[in-house]
C-alpha positions in Angstrom: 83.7 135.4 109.8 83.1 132.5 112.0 82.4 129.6 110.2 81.9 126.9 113.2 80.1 129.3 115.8 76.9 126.9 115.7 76.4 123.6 115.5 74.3 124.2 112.1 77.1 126.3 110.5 79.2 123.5 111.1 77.6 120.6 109.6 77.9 123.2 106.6 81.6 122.5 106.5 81.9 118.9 108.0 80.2 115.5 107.8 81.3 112.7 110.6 81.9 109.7 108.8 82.2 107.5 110.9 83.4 106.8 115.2 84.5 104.2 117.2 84.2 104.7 121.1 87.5 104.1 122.9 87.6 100.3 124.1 88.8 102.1 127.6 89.4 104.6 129.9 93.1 103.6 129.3 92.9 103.9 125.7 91.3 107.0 125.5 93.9 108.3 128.3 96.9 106.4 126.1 95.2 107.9 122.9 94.9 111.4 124.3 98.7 111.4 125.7 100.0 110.3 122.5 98.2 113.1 120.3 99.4 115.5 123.0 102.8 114.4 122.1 102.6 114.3 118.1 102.5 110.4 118.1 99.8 108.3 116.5 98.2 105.8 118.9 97.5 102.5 118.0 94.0 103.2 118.0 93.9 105.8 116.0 96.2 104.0 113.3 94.1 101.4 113.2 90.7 103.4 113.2 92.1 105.7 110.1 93.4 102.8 108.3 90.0 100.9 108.5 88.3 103.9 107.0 90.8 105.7 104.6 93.2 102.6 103.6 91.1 100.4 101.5 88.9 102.8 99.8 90.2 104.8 97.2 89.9 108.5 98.2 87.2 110.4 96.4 88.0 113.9 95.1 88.0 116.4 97.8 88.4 114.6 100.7 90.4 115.5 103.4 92.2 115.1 106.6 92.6 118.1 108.5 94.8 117.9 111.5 95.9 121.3 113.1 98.7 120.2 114.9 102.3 120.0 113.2 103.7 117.0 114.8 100.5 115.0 114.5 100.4 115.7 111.0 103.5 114.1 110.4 103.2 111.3 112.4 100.0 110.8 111.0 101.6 110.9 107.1 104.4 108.7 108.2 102.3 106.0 109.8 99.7 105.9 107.1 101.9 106.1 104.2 104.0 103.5 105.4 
């Protein structure tokens, strides 16, 4: 079964919480890069710190990430 093959079957399964536009083509191009790579921009940090690190988590949410590396980095830089 495909769970995300409409845009209605997805808002099932997910909710955007919140986004912040890239402040430039450079940042989204330096952003992009580093997730390639498995390394957590500054941007990024920053966004996910704003909006998971002073709020306690509530019960069953979650950060999915696909890729491996990012995953780590993501758990190292956050936890830290």
């Amino acid at each position: 079964q495909t769970f995300f093959s409409t845009p209605s079957d997805t808002t099932k399964f997910l909710n955007l919480v919140s986004f912040r536009p890239f402040a430039d083509t450079a940042d989204a191009v330096s952003a992009a890069t580093a997730c390639m790579e498995g390394k957590v921009s500054k941007s990024l940090k920053s966004f996910l710190k704003k909006q998971l690190g002073g709020k306690k988590s509530k019960k069953g949410d979650s950060l999915a990430v696909a890729d491996k590396a990012l995953a780590v980095s993501l758990n190292e830089k956050l936890m830290s």
